[in-house]
C-alpha positions, -999 to 999 in steps of 0.1 A, spaced: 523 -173 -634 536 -146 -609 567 -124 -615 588 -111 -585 599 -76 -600 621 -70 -572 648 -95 -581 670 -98 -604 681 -71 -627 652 -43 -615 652 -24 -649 656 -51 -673 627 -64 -653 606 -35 -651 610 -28 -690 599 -61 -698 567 -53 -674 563 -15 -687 567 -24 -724 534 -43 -726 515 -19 -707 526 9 -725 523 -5 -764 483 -15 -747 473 24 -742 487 34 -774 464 6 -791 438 22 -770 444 57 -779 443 45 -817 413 26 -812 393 53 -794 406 77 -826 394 51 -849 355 43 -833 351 78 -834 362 83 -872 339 47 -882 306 63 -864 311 105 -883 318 85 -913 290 58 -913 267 79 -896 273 118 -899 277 149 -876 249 142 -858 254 111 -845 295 119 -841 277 147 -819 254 127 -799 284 101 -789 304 130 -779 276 144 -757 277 115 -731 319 110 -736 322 130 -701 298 107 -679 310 79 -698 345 84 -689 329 93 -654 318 61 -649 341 39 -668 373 55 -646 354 53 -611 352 15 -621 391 14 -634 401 30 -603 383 7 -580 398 -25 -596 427 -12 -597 426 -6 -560 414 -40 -557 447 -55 -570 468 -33 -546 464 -57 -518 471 -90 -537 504 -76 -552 508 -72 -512 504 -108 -506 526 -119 -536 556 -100 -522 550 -112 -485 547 -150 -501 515 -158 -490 503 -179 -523 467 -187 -502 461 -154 -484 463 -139 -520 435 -161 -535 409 -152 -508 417 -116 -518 410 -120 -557 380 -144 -545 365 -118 -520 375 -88 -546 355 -109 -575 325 -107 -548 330 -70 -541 332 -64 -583 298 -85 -589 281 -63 -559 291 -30 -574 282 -40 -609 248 -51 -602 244 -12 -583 260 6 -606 244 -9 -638 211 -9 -621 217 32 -609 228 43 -644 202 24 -666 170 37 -642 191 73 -641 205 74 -676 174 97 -689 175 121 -656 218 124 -665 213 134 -698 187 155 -688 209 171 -662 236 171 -687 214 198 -710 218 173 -742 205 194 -775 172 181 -774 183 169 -812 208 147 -805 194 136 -769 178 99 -790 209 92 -805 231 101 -767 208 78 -750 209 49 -771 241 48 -771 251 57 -737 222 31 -719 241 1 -737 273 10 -729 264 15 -690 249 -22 -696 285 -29 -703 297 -26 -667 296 -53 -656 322 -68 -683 343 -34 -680 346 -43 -644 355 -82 -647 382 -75 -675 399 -45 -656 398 -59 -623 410 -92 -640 438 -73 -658 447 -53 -627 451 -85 -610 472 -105 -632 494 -73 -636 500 -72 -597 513 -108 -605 535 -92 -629 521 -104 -663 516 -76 -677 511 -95 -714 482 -114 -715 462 -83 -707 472 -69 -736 464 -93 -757 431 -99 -749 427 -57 -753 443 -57 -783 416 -86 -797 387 -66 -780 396 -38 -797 402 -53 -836 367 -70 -831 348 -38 -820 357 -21 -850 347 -51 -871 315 -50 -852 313 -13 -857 308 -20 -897 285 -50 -888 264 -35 -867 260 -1 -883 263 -10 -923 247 -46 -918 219 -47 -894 213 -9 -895 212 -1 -855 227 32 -860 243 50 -828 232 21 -804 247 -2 -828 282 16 -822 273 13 -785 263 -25 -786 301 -33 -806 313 -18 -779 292 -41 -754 302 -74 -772 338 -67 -776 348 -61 -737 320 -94 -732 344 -113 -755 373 -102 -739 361 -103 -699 347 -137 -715 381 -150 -729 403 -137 -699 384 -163 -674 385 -187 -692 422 -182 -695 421 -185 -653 398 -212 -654 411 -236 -678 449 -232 -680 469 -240 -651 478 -207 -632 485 -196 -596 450 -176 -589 436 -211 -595 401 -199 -607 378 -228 -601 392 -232 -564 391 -193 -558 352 -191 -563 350 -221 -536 365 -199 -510 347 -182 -481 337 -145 -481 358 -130 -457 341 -97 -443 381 -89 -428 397 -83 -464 362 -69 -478 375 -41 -454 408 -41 -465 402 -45 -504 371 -13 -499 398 9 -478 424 4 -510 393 4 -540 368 27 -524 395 57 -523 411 50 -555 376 50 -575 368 81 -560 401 99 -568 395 85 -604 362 95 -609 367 132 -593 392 136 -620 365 132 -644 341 156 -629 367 182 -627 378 176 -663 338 180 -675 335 210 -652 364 228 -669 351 216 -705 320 235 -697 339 268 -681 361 269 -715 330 262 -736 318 299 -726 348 311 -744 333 303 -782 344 278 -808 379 289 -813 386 283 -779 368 251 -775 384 233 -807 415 244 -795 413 232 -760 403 199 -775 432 197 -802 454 203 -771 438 180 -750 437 151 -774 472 163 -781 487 162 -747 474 128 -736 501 110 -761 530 119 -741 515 113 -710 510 77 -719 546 65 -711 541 78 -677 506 59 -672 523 24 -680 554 34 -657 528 45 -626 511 6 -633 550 -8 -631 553 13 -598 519 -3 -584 531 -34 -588 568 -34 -582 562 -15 -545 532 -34 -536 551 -61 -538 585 -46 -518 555 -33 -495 543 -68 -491 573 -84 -488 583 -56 -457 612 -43 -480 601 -7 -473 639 9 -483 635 -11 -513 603 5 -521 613 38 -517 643 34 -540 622 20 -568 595 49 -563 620 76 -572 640 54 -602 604 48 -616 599 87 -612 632 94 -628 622 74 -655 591 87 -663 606 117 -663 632 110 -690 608 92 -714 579 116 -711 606 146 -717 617 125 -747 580 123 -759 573 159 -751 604 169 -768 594 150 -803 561 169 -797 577 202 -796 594 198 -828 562 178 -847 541 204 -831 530 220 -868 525 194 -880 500 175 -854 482 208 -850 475 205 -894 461 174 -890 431 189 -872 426 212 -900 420 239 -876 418 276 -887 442 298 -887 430 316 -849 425 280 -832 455 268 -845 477 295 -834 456 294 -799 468 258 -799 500 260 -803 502 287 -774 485 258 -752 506 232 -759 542 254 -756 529 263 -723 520 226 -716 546 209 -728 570 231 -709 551 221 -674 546 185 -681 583 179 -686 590 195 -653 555 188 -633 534 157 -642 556 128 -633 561 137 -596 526 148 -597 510 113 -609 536 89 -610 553 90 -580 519 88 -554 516 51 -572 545 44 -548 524 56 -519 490 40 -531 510 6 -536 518 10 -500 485 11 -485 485 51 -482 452 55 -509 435 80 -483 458 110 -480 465 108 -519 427 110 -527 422 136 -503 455 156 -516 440 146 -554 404 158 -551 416 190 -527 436 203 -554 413 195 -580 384 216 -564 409 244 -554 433 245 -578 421 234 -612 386 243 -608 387 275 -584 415 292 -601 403 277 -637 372 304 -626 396 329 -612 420 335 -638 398 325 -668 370 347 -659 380 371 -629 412 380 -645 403 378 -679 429 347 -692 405 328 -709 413 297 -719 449 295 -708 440 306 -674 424 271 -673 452 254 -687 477 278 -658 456 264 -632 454 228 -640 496 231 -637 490 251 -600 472 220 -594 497 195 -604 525 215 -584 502 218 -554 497 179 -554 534 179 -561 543 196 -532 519 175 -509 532 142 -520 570 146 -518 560 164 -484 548 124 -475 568 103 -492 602 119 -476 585 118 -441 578 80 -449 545 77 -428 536 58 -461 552 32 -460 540 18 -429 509 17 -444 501 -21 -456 477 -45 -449 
C-alpha cells in the first residue's frame, strides 16, 4: 500500500499519518519505564545499576542505526512522489544490501570491542559482569534493530505509518512477558533482561517480512531480493544514511559527555538532571512523530518536483509542532508538582528540578520545533550534509563547550548545562531558517 500525503485534504491526511506514529513513541516511552521497573524489582539495585551503566553506548549505537535507516527511506519516499513504482524497489532492494553489510560490521565491532567500551567507559568494577552481559546480547541484537527500523522507515515513506506500530506495540507486550520468563523462570539474571530484549525485536523484524513477503504489497518482497545491486543508488542511499546516522549518533555522544560534566556536580544534581531529563522527553514526543510526517510528506513533494509545495508543508508541519508541543508543555507546567513527586526526590533535588524544567519548558515552547522539526523538511529533500554539519557544529560548540564554560568556568552548575543545550538549539535554529528561506535545499534530490 502507498499513500500520497500530498493530495487531498493535507491535514486530515497528515493526522491520520502522525497519529500512529506518535501513540508508537508513547508505547515506547512506557515500555522503556516498565523494563527498567521489571529488572530493579526482579533483580535489585545492582543489576538496575549495571543496565544503566551501558544505557549511553546503547543508545549510541541503537540511534546511529535508526538514523541510518531512516536515511535510507529518504530516497524511496523520493521515488513514490516522482511515480517511479520500479526505481523505488531497487532502492529498498539495494538499501536491504547496505543494512545486511553494516550489520554484519557493526555486530562484529561491538561484540570483539564490547569489553575494551566498558572498560573505556570506567564501569564500577562491581557491576562491570552484570553491564557486559547485558550489553554483548543486546549489540547481538543489531542486526534485527536494523531490519525492523529500516523496514518501518520504509513503509512509513509509503505513508503507512500503522503497521509499524503494530508490530512495535507486539514487540514490546512480548519483551516484558519474556522479562518474567527469562529472569523468574530460567534464572539468567541481567543477560536474561538483555536476551527478552533480543527475541522480541527478532519476532517483530521476523513478523514485519513476512508481512512484505506473503501479503500482496507494492515493495513486492520476493521480487525485490531478485533485483541487481546497483553501485549508483548505493551512492545515493550512503549520501542520505551515512550523514543522518552520524548526526544521530553525535547526539548521543554529546548527551553522555554532558551526563558525565553534570555527574561532577554530586547526587542532587545528577538525580535532578535525570528527573528533568526523563521529564522533558514526554513533550517532545509530539514533535518527533510530526518531524517523521515531515520526512515523508516532503520527500515525497521533493520527489514528485513540487518544491513550493514542500516548502509550504515544512513550515505548517513547524507550526504544528509548535502548537501541540506548547499544549504538552503547558499541561507540564501545571502537573509539574506532581511529576516531580513521583520521583520521590528530596526536598533539594526536587526544588533543583523544578528550576530546570521552568527554564526548559519556557525554551522548548519557543526553540525546539524550528530547531528539530523543521531541518526534516531539508533532510527529506536531499540536503542531509549541511544539517549534520550545522547539528554536530553546534553540538561540540554550543552544548558541550559552553556546557564547560558556564557550568564550570562561571560557576552555573547544572543549569549552565541545561542554558547551553538551548544556545545550541537557537544556534541550529538560526543556521537552518538561514537555508531553508534561501531554498538551496530544495534543489537537492536525487
Amino acid at each position: 500500500m502507498t499513500r500520497d500525503l500530498t493530495t487531498g485534504s493535507p491535514m486530515r491526511l497528515i493526522a491520520g499519518f502522525t497519529l500512529p506514529t506518535l501513540l508508537g513513541l508513547l508505547f515506547q516511552q512506557l515500555y522503556n519505564l516498565v523494563d527498567t521497573m521489571i529488572v530493579g524489582k526482579l533483580l535489585g539495585s545492582a543489576a538496575l545499576a549495571a543496565v544503566g551503566s551501558t544505557g549511553s553506548i546503547s543508545f549510541l549505537v541503537i540511534g546511529f542505526c535508526m538514523g541510518i535507516c531512516n536515511g535510507f527511506a529518504i530516497p524511496v519516499a523520493q521515488r513514490i512522489g516522482a511515480g517511479e513504482p520500479s526505481k523505488m524497489r531497487r532502492y529498498v532492494a539495494n538499501a536491504a544490501y547496505l543494512g545486511a553489510g553494516i550489520a554484519v560490521v557493526l555486530t562484529a565491532a561491538t561484540g570483539l570491542l564490547c569489553r575494551t567500551i566498558l572498560t573505556a567507559m570506567q564501569t564500577p568494577e562491581e557491576i562491570f559482569a552484570d553491564a557486559y552481559s547485558y550489553i554483548f546480547v543486546i549489540f547481538m541484537g543489531i542486526p534485527a534493530s536494523i531490519l525492523y527500523n529500516l523496514l518501518a522507515a520504509i513503509m512509513r515513506s509509503l505513508g503507512d505509518s500503522k503497521t509499524p506500530v503494530y508490530f512495535l506495540a507486539l514487540a514490546s507486550i512480548l519483551n516484558i512477558g519474556l522479562d518474567f520468563a527469562f529472569i523468574l523462570l530460567f534464572r539468567a539474571g541481567v543477560a536474561g533482561a538483555a536476551i527478552a530484549s533480543l527475541f522480541a525485536r527478532m519476532v517483530g523484524a521476523v513478523l514485519i517480512t513476512c508481512l512484505l513477503r506473503f501479503k500482496p504489497h507494492v515493495i513486492q518482497l520476493e521480487a525485490v531480493f531478485k533485483l541487481d545491486f546497483q553501485p549508483e543508488m548505493i551512492k545515493n542511499i550512503l549520501k542520505f544514511g551515512v550523514p543522518t546516522g552520524l548526526e544521530n549518533g553525535m547526539f548521543q555522544i554529546g548527551r553522555l559527555m554532558t551526563q558525565g560534566l553534570v555527574a561532577t556536580f554530586g547526587l542532587t544534581a545528577t538525580t535532578a538532571n535525570a528527573i528533568g531529563m526523563s521529564l522533558s522527553a514526554f513533550p517532545q514526543i509530539p514533535g518527533t512523530a510530526i518531524g517523521l510526517a515531515m520526512v515523508t510528506v516532503v520527500g515525497q513533494c521533493i520527489g514528485a518536483r513540487r518544491q513550493e509545495e514542500a516548502k509550504r508543508y515544512t513550515l505548517k508541519l513547524t507550526g504544528l509542532a509548535y502548537l501541540a508541543m506548547g499544549a504538552l508543555n503547558l499541561v507540564m507546567l501545571a502537573l509539574l508538582p506532581v511529576v516531580i513527586g513521583i520521583y520521590n526526590p528530596s526536598p533539594a533535588t526536587a526544588a533543583l528540578a523544578r528550576e530546570l524544567m521552568l527554564y526548559c519548558i519556557a525554551c522548548t515552547i519557543l526553540l525546539w520545533p524550528a530547531s528539530f522539526v523543521l531541518p526534516n523538511g531539508l533532510r527529506a529533500a536531499g540536503d542531509v550534509r549541511f544539517t549534520m554539519t550545522v547539528s554536530i557544529v553546534s553540538m561540540w560548540v554550543f552544548r558541550i563547550g559552553f556546557s564547560y564554560l558556564l557550568a564550570k568556568g562561571l560557576q552555573m552548575g547544572v543549569l549552565g548545562v541545561w542554558i547551553a543545550m538551548t544556545i545550541d538549539w537557537a544556534f541550529r535554529i538560526l543556521c537552518f531558517a538561514i537555508r531553508f528561506f534561501r531554498g538551496k535545499w530544495m534543489n537537492k534530490q536525487l
